[in-house]
N, C-alpha and C positions, 0 to 999 in steps of 0.2 A: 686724494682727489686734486687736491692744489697743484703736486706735479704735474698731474693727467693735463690739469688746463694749462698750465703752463708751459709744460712741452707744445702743447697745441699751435697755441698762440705764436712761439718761438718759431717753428715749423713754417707756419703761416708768413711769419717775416722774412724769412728764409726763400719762402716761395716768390713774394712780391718782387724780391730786392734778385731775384736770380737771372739772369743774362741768356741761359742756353735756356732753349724750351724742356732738353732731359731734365734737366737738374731742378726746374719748376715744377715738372709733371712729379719728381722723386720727392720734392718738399710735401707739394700737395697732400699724395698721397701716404706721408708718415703723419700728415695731420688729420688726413680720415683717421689712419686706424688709431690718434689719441683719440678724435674724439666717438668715434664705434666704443670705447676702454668707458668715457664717460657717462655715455646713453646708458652701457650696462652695466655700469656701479650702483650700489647698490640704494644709496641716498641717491633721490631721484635730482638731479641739479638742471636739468635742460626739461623738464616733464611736460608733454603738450598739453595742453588746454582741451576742452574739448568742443570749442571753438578752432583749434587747430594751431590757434598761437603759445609759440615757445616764447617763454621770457628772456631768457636769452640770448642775446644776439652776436653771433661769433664774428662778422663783419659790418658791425656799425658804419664803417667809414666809406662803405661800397661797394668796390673791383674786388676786393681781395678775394672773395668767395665764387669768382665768375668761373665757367667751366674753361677748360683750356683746350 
């Protein structure tokens, strides 16, 4: 699981910090499919609410998670 987010997260910086729009769109989407890897592990670590809020917050800091 550690890996799983941590690949994530790497990806994600990967994505911010990328210069060509390919190479961001390419980050992005190896960060979905860690985090698609961690929605369906099996300990539930992102599990909605049923209120609808997720505890965890994969872009606290804003932009990173904007659509491209």
């Amino acid at each position: 699981m550690n890996y799983l987010l941590q690949r994530e997260q790497e990806e994600l910086l990967h994505a911010q910090n990328a210069l060509c729009p390919a190479e961001r769109r390419t980050h992005y989407g190896l960060a979905e499919r860690f985090a698609r890897r961690v929605r369906q592990h099996p300990l539930p670590y992102r599990s909605v609410r049923q209120d609808g809020f997720i505890a965890f917050n994969p872009h606290p800091f804003g932009g990173e998670g904007k659509q491209i």
